[in-house]
C-alpha positions in Angstrom: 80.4 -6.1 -29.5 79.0 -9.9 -30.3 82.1 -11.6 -32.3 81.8 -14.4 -34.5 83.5 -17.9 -33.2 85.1 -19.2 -35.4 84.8 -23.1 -36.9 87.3 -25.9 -36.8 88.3 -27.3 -40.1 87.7 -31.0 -38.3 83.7 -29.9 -38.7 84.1 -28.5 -42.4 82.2 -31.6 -43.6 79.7 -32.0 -41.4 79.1 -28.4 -42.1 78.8 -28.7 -45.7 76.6 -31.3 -44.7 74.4 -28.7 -42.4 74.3 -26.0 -45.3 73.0 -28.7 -48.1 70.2 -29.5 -45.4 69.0 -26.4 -44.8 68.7 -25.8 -48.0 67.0 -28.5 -48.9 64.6 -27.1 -45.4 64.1 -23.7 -47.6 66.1 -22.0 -45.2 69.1 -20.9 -47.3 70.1 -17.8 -44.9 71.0 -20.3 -42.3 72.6 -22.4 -45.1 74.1 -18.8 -46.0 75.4 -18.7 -42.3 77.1 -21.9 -42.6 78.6 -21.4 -45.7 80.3 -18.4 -44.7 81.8 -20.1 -41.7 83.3 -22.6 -43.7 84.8 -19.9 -46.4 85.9 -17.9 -43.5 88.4 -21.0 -42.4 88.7 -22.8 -45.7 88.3 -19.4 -48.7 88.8 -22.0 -51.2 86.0 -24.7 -50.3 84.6 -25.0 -53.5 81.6 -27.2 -52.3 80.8 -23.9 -50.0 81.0 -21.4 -52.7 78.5 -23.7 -54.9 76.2 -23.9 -51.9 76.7 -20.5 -51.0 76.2 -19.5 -54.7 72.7 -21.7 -54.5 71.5 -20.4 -51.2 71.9 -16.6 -52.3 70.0 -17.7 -55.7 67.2 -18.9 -53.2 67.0 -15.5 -51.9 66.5 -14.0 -55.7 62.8 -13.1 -55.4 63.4 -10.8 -51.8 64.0 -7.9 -54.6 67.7 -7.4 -53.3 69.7 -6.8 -56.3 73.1 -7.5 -54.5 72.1 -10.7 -53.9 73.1 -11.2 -58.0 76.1 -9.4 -58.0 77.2 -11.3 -55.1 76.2 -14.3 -56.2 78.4 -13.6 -59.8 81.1 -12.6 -57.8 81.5 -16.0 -55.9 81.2 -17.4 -58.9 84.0 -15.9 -60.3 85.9 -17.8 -57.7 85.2 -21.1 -58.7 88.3 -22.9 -60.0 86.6 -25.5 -62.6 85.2 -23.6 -65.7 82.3 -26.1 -66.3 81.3 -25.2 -62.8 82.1 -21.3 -63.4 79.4 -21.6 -66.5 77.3 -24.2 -65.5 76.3 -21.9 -62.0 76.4 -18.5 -64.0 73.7 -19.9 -65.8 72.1 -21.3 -62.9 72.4 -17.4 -61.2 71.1 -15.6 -64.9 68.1 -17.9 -65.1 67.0 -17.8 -61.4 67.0 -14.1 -61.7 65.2 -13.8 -64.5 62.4 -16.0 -62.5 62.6 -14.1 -59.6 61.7 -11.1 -62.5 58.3 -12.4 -63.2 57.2 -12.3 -59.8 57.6 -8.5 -60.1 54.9 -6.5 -61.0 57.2 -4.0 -62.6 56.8 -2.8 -66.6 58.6 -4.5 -69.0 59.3 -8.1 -66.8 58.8 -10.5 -69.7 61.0 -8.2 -71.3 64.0 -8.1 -69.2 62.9 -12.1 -67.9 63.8 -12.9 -71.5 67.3 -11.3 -71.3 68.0 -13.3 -68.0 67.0 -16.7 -69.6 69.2 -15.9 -72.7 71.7 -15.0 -70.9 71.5 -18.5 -69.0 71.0 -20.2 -72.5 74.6 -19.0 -73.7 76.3 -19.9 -69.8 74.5 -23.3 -70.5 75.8 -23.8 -74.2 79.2 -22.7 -72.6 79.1 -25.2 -70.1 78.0 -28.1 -72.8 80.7 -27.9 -74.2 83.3 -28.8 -71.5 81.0 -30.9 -69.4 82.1 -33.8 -67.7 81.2 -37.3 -69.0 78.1 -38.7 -68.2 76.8 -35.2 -67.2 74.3 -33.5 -69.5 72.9 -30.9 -66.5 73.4 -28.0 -68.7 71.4 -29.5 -71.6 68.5 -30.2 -68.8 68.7 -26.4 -68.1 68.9 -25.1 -71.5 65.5 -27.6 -71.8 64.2 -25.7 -68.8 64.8 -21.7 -70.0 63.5 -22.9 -73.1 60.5 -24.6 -71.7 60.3 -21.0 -69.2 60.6 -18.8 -72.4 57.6 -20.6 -74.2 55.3 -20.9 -70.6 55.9 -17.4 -69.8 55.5 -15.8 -73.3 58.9 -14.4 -73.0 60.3 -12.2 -75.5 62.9 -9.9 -76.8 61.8 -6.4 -76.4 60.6 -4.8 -79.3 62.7 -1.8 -79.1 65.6 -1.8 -81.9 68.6 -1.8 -79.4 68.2 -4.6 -77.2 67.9 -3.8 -73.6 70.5 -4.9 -71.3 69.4 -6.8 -68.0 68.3 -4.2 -64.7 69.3 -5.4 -61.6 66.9 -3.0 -59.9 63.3 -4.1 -62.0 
């Protein structure tokens, strides 16, 4: 059986360096890869979870609903709570893009939930954000501006519908 070697934590930054390039290549399973080599010697890295978290939001639109419940999992173990909302809402409006691609019933529908759903991460994170940094005001701008393009809307069905994972 193949085994996985494991990484010294002397190359931990060049490997950051590695995953933030292949992302930046559009190849975020390799930057994926290298994430998880780093976690695997350093669980804490927080720069690897956040690249991680990115890279598995990259791989949204491949119809894998795990990929989102992963992805909210390692979010869950970032340690600063600007972070924590900031990349929740990150995950929640990615998602709901990847949605639109769909040709499923009810997309703009359930799209709409997704970007709300960022929207209130985003206020969250507004609220706590470090000085000098207005990212989550640039991504409420953003679902906003999606929500309008897109012709988003709440469904029209009394209860509101909660987000699917498998649309």
């Amino acid at each position: 059986m193949l085994q996985l070697k494991p990484l010294s934590k002397d190359s931990i930054p060049k490997a950051i360096t590695r995953a933030k390039h292949y992302r930046l290549l559009n190849e975020p399973w390799q930057a994926k890869s290298i994430c998880r080599d780093i976690l695997k010697v350093e669980p804490d890295n927080q720069l690897a979870l956040l690249y991680l978290i990115l890279a598995i939001t990259d791989q949204f639109e491949a119809e894998n609903s795990t990929y989102y419940s992963e992805a909210k999992e390692l979010c869950d173990q970032l340690t600063n709570e600007y972070e924590r909302n900031y990349y929740r809402g990150i995950i929640e409006e990615r998602f709901g893009k990847a949605i639109l691609k769909r040709a499923r019933p009810r997309v703009r529908y359930i799209a709409y939930e997704y970007y709300r759903n960022a929207m209130e991460f985003f206020e969250e994170a507004e609220k706590i954000h470090p000085e000098d940094n207005q990212d989550a005001i640039l991504r409420w701008n953003a679902c906003v501006r999606g929500i309008q393009e897109f012709k988003l809307e709440p469904s029209p069905e009394e209860d509101q519908m909660q987000p699917l994972l498998d649309v």
